[in-house]
N, C-alpha and C positions, 0 to 999 in steps of 0.2 A: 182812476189811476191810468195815467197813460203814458205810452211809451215810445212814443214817436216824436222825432226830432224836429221841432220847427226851426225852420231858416234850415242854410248853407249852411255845409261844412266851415272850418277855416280851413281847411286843407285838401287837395285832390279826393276823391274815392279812388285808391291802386292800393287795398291792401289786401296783400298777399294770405290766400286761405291757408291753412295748416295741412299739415297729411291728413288725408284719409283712407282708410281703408274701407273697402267696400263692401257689401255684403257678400260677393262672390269670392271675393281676399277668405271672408271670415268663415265662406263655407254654410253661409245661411242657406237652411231648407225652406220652400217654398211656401208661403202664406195659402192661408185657405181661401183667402179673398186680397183681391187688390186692395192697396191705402185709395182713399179718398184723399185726394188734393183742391185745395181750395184756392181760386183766382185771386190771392191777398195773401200780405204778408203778416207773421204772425207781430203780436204787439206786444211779448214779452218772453223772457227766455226765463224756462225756472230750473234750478238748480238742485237735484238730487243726490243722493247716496243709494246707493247698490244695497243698501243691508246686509253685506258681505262679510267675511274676514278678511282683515288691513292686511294680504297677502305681500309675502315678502318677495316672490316674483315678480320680474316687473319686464319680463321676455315679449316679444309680441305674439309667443305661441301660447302665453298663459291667455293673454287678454283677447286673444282668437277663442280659447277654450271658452274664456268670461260670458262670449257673446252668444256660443251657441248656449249654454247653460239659462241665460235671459230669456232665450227664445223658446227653450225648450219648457221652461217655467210659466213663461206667459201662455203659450199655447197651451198647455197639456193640461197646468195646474189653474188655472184663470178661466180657460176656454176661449183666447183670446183668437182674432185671427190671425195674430204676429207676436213678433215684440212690441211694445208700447210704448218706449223712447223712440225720438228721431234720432239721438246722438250718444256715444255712451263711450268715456273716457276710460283707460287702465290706470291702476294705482303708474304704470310706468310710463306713463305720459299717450299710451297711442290712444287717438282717435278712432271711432269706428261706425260705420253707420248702421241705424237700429229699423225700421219700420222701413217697409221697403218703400219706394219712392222717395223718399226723404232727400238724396243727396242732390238729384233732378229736379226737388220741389225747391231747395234752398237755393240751386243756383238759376234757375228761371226768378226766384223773387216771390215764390207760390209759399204754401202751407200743407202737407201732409197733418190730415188728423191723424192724430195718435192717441196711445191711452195712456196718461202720464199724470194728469192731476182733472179729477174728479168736475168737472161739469164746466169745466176752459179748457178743455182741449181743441175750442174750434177757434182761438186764438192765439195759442200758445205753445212754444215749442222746448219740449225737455230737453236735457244731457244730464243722464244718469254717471253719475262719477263711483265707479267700484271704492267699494268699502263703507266704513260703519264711522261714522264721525260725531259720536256725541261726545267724545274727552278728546279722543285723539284728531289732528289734522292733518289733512292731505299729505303727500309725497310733493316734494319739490316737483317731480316731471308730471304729476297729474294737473299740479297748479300751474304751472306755466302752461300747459297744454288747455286748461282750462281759459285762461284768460287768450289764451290768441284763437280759440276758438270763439266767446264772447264777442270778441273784438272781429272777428269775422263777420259774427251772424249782425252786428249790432251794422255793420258798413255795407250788406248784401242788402237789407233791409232798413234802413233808416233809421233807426234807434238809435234815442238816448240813452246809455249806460246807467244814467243815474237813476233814470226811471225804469227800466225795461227790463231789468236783471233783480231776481226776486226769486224766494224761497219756495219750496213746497208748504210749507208753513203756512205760508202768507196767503194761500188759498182753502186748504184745506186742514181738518183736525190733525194734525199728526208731529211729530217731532222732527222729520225727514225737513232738511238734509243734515241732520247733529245739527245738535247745540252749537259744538267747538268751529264747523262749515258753516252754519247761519253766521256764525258771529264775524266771521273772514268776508263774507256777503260787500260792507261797506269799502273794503281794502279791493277787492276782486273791480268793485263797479270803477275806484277811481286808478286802478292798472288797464282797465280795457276804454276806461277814459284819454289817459295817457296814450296808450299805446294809435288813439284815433285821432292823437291831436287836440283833442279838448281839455278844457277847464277840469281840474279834478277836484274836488268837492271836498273841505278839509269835514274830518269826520266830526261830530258833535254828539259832547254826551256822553254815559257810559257806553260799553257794549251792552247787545240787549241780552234782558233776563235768559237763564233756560227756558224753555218754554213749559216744563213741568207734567209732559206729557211719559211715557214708559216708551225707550227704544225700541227697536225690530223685535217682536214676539218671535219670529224667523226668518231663514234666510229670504231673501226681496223683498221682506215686508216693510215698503217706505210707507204707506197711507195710501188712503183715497187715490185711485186713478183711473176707473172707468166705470 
């Protein structure tokens, strides 16, 4: 499976990244160790859930709170050196950055490892999307925040949409990102299609099964990540 775009564009590369906020915005406390960045770009974006509650704030002081909350969960409870997304969405659309070096890795064209999905992390780059999405589905401002971020990373780094945009699922045992978010997966690839200019893929098929696996046993727990 690959996800790198052969041939030209049809259209210029000039698309405009989304906000970000930065770790210093979010107030992130210092890593115990620097990220490892990789001279390559990553060759697939996968799509998570937070294993949160579908909070009805959608302030950027909640989704500041969201980030240290990640990080303080990833360090403390994991023993991680960070957080373990590069990218991590609020249910109210803001973007934010996760693993430090990430924003500096994506706009040079590089890779920050991260610890996001179990034994591809030296390829591949998360966006944790808060909240819990096995019935229910995103917020309008996480979904559009989501696709123009897609549609960023897909244009900074070459990627095909169709191929390059994929589930935690799809690597790893787990039900992450919901049922109800996996199933949005086909929709998501051909808005960040659109949104590049490209052919969008009409969908075929049913949507796919549940996956039949038990949601969050608790809060972060999406599956496998390091």
């Amino acid at each position: 499976m690959s996800g790198v775009l052969l041939g030209p564009r049809p259209t210029a590369s000039a698309l405009a990244a989304p906000r970000r906020y930065t770790r210093a915005e979010w107030a992130a406390r210092p890593p115990t160790k620097a990220a490892t960045v990789l001279n390559r770009a990553p060759d697939h974006i996968v799509v998570h859930h937070t294993a949160t509650a579908n909070a009805a704030d959608l302030s950027r002081e909640h989704a500041f709170t969201l980030s240290r909350a990640i990080q303080s969960f990833h360090m403390e409870a994991n023993g991680w050196e960070d957080t373990g997304q590069q990218l991590t969405i609020s249910r109210g659309g803001h973007l934010m950055e996760g693993r430090n070096r990430s924003l500096a890795a994506i706009n040079a064209g590089d890779l920050v490892v991260g610890a996001q999905t179990l034994g591809h992390n030296d390829h591949t780059i998360g966006i944790e999307n808060e909240g819990t999405y096995m019935t229910e589905e995103p917020t309008e401002a996480l979904w559009d925040t989501l696709v123009a971020t897609c549609a960023w990373l897909c244009d900074v780094h070459g990627l095909d949409p169709q191929e390059a945009i994929v589930g935690h699922r799809d690597y790893n045992t787990t039900a992450c990102p919901g049922d109800a978010l996996y199933a949005q997966l086909p929709r998501l690839r051909n808005e960040v299609a659109g949104n590049l200019g490209l052919r969008r893929r009409v969908r075929q098929g049913p949507p796919p099964e549940p996956s039949g696996l038990p949601g969050p046993r608790h809060t972060f727990d999406h599956g496998p990540a390091a």
